[in-house]
mmCIF file of the N, C-alpha and C atoms, coordinates in Angstrom:
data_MODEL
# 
_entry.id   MODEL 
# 
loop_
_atom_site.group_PDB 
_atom_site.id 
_atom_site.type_symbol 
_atom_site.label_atom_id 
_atom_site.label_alt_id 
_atom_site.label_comp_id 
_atom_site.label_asym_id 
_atom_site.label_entity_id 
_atom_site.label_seq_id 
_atom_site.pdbx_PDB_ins_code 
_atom_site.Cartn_x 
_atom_site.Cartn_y 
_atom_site.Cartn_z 
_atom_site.occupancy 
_atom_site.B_iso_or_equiv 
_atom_site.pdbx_formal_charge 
_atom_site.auth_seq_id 
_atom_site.auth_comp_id 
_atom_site.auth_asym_id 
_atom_site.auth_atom_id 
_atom_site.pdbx_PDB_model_num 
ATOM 1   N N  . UNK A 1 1  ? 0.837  -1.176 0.000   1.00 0.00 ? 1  UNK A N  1 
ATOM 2   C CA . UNK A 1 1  ? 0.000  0.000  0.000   1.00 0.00 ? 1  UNK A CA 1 
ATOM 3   C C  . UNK A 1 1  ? 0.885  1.243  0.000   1.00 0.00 ? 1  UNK A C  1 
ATOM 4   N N  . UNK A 1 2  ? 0.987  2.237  -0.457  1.00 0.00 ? 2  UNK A N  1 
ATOM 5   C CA . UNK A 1 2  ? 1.194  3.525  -0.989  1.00 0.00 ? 2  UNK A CA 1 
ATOM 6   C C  . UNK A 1 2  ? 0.556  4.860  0.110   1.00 0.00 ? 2  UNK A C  1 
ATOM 7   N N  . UNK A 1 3  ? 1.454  5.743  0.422   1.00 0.00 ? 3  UNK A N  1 
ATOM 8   C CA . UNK A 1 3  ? 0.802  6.721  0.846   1.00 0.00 ? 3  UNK A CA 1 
ATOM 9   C C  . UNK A 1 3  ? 1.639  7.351  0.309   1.00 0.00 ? 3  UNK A C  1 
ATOM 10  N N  . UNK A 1 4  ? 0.352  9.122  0.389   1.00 0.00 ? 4  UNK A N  1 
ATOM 11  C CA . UNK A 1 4  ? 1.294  10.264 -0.674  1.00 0.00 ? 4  UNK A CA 1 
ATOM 12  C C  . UNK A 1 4  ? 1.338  11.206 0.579   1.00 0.00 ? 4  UNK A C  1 
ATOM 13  N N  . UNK A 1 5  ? 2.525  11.774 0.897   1.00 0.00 ? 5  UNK A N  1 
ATOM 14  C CA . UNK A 1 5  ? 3.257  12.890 1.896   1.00 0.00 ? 5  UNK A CA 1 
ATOM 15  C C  . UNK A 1 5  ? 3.394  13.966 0.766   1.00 0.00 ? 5  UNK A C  1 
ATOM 16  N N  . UNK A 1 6  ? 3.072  15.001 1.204   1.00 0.00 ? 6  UNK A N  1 
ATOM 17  C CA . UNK A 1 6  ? 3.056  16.532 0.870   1.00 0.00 ? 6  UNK A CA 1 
ATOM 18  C C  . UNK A 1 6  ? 4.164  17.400 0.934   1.00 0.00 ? 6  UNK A C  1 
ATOM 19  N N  . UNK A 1 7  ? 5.120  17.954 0.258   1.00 0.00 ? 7  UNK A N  1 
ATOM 20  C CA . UNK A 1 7  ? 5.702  18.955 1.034   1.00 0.00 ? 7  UNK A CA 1 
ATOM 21  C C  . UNK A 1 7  ? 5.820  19.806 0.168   1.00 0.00 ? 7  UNK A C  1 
ATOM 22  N N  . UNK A 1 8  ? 5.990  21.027 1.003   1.00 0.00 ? 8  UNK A N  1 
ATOM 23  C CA . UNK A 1 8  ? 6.323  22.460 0.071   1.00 0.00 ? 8  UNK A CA 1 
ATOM 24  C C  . UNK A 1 8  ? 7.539  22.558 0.316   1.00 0.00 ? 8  UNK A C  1 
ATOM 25  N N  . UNK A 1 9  ? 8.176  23.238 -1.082  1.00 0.00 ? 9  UNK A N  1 
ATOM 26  C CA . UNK A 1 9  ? 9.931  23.319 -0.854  1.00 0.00 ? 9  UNK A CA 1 
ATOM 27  C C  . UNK A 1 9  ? 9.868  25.122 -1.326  1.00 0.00 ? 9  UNK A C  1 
ATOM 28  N N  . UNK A 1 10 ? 10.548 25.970 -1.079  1.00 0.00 ? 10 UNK A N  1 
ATOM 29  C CA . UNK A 1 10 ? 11.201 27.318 -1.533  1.00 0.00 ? 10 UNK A CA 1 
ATOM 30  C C  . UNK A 1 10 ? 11.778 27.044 -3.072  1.00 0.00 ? 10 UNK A C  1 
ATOM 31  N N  . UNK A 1 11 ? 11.927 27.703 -4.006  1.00 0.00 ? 11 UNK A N  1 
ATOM 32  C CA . UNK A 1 11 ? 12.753 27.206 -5.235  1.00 0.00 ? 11 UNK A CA 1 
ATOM 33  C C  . UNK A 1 11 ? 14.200 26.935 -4.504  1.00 0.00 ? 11 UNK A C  1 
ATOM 34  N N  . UNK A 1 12 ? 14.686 27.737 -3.679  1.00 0.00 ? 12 UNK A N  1 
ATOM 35  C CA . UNK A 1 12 ? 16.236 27.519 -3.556  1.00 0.00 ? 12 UNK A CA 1 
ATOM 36  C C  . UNK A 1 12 ? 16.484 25.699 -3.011  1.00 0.00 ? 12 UNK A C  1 
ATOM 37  N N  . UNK A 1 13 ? 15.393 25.339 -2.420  1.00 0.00 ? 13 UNK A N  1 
ATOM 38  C CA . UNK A 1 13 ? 15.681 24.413 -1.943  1.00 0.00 ? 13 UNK A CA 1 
ATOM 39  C C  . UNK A 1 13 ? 15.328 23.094 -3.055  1.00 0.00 ? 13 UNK A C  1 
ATOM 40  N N  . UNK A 1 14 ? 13.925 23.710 -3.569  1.00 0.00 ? 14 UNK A N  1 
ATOM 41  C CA . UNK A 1 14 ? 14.538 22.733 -5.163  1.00 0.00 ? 14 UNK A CA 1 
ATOM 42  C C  . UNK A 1 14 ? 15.076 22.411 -5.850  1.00 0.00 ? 14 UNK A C  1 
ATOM 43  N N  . UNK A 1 15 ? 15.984 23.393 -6.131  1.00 0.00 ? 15 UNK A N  1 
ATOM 44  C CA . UNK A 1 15 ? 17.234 23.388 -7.154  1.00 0.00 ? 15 UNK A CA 1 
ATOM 45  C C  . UNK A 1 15 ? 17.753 22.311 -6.186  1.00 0.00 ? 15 UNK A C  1 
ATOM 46  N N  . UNK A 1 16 ? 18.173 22.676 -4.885  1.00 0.00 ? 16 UNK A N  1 
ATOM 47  C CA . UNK A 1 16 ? 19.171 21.940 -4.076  1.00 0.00 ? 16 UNK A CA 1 
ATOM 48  C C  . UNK A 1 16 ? 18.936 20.149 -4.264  1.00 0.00 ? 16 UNK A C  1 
ATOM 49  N N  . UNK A 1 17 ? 17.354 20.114 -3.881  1.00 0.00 ? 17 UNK A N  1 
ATOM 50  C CA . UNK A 1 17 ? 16.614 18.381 -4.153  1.00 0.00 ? 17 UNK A CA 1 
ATOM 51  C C  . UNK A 1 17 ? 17.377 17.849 -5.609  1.00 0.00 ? 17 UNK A C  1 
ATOM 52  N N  . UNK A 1 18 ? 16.690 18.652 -6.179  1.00 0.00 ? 18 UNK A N  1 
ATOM 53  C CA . UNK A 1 18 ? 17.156 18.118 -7.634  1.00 0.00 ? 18 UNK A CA 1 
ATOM 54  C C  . UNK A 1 18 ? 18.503 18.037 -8.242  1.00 0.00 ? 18 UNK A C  1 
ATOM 55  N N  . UNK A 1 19 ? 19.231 18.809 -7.529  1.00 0.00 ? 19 UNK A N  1 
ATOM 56  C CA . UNK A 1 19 ? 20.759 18.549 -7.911  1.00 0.00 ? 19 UNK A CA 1 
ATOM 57  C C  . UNK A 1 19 ? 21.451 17.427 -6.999  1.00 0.00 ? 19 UNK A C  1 
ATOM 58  N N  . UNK A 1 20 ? 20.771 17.106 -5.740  1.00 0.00 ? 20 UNK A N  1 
ATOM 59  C CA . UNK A 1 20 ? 21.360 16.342 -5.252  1.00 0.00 ? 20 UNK A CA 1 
ATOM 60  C C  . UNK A 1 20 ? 20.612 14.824 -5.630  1.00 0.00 ? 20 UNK A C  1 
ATOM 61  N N  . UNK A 1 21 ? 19.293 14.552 -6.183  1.00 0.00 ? 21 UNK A N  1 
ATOM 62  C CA . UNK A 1 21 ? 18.898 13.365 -6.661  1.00 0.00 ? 21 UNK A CA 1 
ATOM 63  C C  . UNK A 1 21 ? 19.600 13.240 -8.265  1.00 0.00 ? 21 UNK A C  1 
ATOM 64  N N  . UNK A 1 22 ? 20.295 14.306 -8.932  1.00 0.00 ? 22 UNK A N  1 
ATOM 65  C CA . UNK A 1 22 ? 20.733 14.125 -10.325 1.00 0.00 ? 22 UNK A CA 1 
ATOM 66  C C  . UNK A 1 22 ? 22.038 13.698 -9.616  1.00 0.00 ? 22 UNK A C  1 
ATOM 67  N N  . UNK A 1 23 ? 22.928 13.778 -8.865  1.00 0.00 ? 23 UNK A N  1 
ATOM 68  C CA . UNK A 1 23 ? 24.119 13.348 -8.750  1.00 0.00 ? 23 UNK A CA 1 
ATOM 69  C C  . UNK A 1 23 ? 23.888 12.509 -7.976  1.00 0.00 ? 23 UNK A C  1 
ATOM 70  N N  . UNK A 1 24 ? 23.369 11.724 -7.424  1.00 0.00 ? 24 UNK A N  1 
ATOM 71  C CA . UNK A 1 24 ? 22.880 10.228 -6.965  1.00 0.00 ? 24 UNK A CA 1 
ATOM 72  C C  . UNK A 1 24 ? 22.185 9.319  -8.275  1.00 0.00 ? 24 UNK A C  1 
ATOM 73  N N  . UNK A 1 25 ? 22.041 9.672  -9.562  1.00 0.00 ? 25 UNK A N  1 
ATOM 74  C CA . UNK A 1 25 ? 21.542 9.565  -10.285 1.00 0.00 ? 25 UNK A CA 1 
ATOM 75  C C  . UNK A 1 25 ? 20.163 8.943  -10.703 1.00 0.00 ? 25 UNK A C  1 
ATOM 76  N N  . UNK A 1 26 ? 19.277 9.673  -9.404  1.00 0.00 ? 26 UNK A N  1 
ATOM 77  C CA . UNK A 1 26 ? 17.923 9.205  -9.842  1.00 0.00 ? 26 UNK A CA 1 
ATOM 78  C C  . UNK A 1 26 ? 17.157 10.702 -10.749 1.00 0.00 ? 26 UNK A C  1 
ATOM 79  N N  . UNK A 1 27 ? 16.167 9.731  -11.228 1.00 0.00 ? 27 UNK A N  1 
ATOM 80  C CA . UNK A 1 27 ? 15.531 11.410 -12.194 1.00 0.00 ? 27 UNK A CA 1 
ATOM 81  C C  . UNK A 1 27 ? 14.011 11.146 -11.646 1.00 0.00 ? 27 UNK A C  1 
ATOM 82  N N  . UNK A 1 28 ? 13.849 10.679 -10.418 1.00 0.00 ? 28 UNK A N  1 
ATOM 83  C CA . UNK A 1 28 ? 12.517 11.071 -9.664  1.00 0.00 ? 28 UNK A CA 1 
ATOM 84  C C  . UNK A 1 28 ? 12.713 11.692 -8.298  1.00 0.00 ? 28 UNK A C  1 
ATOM 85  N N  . UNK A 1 29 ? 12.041 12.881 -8.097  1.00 0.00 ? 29 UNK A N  1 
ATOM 86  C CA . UNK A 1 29 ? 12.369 13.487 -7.058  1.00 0.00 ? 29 UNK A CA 1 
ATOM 87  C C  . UNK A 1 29 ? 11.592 11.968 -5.485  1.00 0.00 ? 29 UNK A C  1 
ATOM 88  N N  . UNK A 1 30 ? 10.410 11.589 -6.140  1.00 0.00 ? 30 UNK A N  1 
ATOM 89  C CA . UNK A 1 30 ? 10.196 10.771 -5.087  1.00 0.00 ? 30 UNK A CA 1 
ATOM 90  C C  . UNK A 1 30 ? 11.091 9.661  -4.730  1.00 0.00 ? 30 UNK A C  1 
ATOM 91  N N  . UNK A 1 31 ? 11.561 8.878  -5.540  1.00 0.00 ? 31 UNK A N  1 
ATOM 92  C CA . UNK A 1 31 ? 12.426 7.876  -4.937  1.00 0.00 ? 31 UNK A CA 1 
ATOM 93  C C  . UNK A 1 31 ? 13.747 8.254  -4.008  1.00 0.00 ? 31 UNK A C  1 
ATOM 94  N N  . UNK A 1 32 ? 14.062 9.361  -4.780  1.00 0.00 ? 32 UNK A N  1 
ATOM 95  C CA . UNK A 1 32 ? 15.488 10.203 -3.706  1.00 0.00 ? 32 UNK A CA 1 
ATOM 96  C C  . UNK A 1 32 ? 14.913 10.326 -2.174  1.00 0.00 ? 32 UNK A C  1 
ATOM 97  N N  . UNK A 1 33 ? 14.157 10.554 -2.284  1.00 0.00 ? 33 UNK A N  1 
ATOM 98  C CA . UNK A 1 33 ? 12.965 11.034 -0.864  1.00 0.00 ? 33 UNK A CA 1 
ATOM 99  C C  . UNK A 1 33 ? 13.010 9.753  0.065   1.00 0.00 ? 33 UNK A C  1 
ATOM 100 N N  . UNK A 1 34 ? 12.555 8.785  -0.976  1.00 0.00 ? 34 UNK A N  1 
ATOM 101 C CA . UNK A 1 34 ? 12.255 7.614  0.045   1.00 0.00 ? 34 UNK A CA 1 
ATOM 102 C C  . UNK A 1 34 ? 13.986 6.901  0.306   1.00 0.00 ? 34 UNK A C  1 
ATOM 103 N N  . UNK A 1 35 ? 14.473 7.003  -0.345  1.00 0.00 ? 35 UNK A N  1 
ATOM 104 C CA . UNK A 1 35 ? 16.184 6.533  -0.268  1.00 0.00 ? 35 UNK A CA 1 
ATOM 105 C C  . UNK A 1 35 ? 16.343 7.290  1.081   1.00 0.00 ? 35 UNK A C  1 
ATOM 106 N N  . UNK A 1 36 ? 16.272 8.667  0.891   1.00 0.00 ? 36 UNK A N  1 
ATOM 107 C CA . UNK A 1 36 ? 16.787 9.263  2.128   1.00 0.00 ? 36 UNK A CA 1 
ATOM 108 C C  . UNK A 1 36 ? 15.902 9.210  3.348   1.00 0.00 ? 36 UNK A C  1 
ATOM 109 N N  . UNK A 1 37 ? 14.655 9.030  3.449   1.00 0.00 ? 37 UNK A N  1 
ATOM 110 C CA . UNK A 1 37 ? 14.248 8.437  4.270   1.00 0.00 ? 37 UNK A CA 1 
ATOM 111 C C  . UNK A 1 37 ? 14.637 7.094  4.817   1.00 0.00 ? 37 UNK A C  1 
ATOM 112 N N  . UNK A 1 38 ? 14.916 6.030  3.955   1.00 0.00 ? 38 UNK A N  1 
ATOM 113 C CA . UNK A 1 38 ? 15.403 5.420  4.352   1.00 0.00 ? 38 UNK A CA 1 
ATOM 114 C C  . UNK A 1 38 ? 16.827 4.902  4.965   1.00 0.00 ? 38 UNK A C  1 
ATOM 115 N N  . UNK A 1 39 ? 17.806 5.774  4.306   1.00 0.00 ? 39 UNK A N  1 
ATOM 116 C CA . UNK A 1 39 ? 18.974 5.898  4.820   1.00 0.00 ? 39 UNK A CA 1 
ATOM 117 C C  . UNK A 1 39 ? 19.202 6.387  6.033   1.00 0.00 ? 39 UNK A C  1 
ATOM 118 N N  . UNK A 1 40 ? 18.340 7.488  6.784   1.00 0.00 ? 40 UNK A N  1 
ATOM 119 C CA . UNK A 1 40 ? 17.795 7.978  7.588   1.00 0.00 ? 40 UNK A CA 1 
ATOM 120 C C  . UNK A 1 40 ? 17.521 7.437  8.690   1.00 0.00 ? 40 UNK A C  1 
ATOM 121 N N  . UNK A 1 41 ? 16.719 5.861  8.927   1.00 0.00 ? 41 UNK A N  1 
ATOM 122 C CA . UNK A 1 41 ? 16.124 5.620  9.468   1.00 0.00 ? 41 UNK A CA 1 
ATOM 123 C C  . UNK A 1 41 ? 17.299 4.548  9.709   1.00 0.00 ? 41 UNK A C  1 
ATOM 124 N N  . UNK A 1 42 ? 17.989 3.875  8.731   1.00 0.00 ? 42 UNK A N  1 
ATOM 125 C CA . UNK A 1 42 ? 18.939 3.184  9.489   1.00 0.00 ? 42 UNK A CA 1 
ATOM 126 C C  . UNK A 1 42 ? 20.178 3.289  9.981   1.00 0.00 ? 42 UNK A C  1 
ATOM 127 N N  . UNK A 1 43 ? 20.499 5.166  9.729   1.00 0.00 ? 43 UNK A N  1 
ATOM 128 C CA . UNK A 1 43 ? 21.457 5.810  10.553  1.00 0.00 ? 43 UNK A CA 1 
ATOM 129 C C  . UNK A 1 43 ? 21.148 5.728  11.735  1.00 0.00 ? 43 UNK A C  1 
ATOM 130 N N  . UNK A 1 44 ? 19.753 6.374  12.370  1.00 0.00 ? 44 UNK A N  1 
ATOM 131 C CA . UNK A 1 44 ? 18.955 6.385  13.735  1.00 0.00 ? 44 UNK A CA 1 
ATOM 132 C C  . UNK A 1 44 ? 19.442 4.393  14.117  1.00 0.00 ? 44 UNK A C  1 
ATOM 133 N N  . UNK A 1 45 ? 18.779 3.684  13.459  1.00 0.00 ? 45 UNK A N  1 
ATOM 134 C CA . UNK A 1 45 ? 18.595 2.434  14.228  1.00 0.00 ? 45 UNK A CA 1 
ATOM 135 C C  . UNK A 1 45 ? 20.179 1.900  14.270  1.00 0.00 ? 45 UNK A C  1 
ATOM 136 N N  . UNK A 1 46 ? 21.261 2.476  13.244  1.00 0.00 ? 46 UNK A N  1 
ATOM 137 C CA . UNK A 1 46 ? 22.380 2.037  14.055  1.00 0.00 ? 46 UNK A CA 1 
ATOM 138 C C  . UNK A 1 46 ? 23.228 2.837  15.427  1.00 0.00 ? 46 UNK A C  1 
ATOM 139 N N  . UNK A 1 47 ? 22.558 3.987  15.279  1.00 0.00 ? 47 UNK A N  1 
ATOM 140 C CA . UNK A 1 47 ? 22.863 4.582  16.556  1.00 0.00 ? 47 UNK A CA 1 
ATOM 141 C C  . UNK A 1 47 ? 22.000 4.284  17.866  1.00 0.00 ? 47 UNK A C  1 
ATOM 142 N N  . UNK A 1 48 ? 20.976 3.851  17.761  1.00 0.00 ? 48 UNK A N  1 
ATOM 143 C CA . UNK A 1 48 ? 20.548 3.440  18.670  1.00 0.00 ? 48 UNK A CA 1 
ATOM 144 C C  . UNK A 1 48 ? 21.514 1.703  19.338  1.00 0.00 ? 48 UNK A C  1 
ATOM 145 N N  . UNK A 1 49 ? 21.351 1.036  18.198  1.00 0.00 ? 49 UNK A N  1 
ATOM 146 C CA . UNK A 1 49 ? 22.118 -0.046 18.366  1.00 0.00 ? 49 UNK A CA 1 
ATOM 147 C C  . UNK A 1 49 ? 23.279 0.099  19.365  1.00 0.00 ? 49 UNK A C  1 
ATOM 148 N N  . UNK A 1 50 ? 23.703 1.215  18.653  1.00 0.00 ? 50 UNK A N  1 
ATOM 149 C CA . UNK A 1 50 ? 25.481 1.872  19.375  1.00 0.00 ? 50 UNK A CA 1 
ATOM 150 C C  . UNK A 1 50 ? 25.734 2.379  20.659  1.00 0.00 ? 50 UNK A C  1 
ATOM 151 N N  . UNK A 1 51 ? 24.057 2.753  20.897  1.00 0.00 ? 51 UNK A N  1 
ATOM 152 C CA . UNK A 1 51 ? 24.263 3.301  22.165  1.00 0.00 ? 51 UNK A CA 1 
ATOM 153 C C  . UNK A 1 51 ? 23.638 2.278  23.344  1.00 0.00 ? 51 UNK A C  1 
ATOM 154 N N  . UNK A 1 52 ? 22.967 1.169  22.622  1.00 0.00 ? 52 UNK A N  1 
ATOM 155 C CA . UNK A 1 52 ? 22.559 0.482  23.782  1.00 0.00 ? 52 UNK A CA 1 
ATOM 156 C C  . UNK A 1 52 ? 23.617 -0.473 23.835  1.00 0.00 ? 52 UNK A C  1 
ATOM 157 N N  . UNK A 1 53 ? 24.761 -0.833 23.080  1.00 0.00 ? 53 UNK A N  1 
ATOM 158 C CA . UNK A 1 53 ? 25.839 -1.862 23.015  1.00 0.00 ? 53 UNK A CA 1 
ATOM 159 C C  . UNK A 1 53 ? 26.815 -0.844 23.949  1.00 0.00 ? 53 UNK A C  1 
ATOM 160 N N  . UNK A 1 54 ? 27.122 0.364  24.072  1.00 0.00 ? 54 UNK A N  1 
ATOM 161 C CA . UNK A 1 54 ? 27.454 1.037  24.949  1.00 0.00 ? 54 UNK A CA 1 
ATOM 162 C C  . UNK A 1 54 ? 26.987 1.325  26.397  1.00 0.00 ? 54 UNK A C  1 
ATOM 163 N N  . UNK A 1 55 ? 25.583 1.340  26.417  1.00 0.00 ? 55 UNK A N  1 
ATOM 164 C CA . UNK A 1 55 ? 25.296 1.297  27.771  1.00 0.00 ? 55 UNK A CA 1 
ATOM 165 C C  . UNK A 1 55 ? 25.080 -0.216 28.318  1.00 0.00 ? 55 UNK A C  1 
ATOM 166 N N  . UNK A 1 56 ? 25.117 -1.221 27.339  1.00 0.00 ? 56 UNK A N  1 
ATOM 167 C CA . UNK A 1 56 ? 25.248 -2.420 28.229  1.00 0.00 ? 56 UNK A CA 1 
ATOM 168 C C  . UNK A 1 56 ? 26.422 -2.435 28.884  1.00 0.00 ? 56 UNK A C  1 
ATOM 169 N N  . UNK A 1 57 ? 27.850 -2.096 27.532  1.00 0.00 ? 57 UNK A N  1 
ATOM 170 C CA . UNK A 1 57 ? 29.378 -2.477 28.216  1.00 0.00 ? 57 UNK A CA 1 
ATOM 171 C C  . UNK A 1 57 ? 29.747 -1.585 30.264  1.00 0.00 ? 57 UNK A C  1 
ATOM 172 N N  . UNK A 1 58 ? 29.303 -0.302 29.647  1.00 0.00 ? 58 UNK A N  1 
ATOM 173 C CA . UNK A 1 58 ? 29.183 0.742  30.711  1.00 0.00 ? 58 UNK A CA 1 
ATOM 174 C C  . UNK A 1 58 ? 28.187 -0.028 32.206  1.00 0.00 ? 58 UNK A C  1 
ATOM 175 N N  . UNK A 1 59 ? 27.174 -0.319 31.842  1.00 0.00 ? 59 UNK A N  1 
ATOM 176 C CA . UNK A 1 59 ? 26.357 -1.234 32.751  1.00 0.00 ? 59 UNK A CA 1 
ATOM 177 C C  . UNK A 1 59 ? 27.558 -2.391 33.206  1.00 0.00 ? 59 UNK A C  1 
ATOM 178 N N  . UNK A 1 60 ? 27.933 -2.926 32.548  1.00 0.00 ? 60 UNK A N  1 
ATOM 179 C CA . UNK A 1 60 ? 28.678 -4.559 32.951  1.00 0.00 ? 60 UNK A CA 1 
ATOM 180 C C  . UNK A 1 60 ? 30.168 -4.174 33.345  1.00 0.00 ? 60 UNK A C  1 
ATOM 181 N N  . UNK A 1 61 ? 30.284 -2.821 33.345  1.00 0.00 ? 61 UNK A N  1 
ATOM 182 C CA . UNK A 1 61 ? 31.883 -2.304 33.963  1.00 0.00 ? 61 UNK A CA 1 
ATOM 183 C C  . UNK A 1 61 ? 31.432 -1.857 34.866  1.00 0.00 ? 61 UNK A C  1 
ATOM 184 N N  . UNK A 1 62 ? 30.342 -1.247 35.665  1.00 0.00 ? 62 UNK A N  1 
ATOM 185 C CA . UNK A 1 62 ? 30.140 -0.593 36.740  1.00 0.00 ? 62 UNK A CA 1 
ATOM 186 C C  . UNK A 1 62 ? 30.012 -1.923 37.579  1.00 0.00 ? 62 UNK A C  1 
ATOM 187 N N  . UNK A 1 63 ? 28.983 -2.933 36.901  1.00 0.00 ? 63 UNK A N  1 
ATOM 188 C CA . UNK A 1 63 ? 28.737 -3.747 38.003  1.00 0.00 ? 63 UNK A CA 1 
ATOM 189 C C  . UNK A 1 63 ? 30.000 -4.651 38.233  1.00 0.00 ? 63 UNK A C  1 
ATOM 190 N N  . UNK A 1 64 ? 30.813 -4.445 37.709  1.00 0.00 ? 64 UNK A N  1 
ATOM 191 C CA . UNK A 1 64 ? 32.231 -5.717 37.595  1.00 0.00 ? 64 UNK A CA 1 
ATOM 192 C C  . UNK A 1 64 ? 33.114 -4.474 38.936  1.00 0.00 ? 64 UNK A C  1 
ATOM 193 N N  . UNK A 1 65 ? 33.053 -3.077 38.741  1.00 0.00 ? 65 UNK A N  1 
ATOM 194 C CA . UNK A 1 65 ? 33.524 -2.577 39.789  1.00 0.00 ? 65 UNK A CA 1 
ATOM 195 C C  . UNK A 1 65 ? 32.793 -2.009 41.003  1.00 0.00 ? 65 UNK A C  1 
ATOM 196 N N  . UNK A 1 66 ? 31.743 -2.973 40.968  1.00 0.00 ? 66 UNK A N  1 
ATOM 197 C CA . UNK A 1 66 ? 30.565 -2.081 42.533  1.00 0.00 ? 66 UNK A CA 1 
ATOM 198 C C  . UNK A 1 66 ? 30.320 -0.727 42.629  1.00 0.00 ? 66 UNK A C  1 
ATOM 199 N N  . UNK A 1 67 ? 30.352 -0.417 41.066  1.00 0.00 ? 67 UNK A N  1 
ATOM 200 C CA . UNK A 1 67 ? 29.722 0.991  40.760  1.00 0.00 ? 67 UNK A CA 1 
ATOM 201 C C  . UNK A 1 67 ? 28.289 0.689  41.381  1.00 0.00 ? 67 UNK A C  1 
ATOM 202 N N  . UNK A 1 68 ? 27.559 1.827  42.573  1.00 0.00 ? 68 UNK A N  1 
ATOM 203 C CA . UNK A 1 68 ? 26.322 1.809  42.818  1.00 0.00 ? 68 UNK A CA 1 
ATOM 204 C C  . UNK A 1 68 ? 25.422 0.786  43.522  1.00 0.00 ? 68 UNK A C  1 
ATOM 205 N N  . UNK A 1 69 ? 26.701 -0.583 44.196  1.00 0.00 ? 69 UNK A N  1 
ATOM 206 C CA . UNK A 1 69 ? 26.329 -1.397 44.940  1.00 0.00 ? 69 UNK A CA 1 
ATOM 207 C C  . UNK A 1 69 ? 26.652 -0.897 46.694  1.00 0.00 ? 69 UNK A C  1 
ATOM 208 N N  . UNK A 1 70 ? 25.610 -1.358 47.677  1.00 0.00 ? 70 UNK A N  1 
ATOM 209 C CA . UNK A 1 70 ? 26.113 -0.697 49.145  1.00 0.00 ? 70 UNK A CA 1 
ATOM 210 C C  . UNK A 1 70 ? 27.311 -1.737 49.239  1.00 0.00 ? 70 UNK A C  1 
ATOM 211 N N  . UNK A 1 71 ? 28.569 -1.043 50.211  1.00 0.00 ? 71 UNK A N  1 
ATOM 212 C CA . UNK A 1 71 ? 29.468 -0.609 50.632  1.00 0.00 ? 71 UNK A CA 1 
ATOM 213 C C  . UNK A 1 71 ? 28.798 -1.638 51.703  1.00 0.00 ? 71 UNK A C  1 
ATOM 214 N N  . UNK A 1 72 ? 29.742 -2.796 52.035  1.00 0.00 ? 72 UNK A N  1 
ATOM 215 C CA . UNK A 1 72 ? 29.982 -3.361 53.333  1.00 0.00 ? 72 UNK A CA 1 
ATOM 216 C C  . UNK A 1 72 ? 30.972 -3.085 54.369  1.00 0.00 ? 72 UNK A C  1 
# 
């Protein structure tokens, strides 16, 4: 299934779309759209990745040094 998203662009920023989907070499402004949406989305999900593989290590070094455990 298909949905259609709307947007208004300024000309300056058209020129910009369109020069940057001609040197990626697509000649539809929509597919550039959805590329970068999608590229987008798995920048986010590898940073998320990155940061929870970081706060596990950070988690499993505190508890290896009684970071935040009571003091006998």
């Amino acid at each position: 299934m298909s949905q259609q998203v709307n947007i208004n662009l300024d000309d300056e920023t058209a020129v910009i779309l369109d020069q940057m989907a001609q040197e990626d070499a697509y000649d539809n402004r929509s597919a550039w759209i959805r590329r970068l949406i999608r590229l987008e989305h798995k920048r986010r999900e590898d940073l998320r990745f990155e940061l929870t593989q970081k706060g596990q290590m950070q988690l499993k070094l505190e508890q290896e040094k009684g970071v935040g455990q009571p003091q006998v």
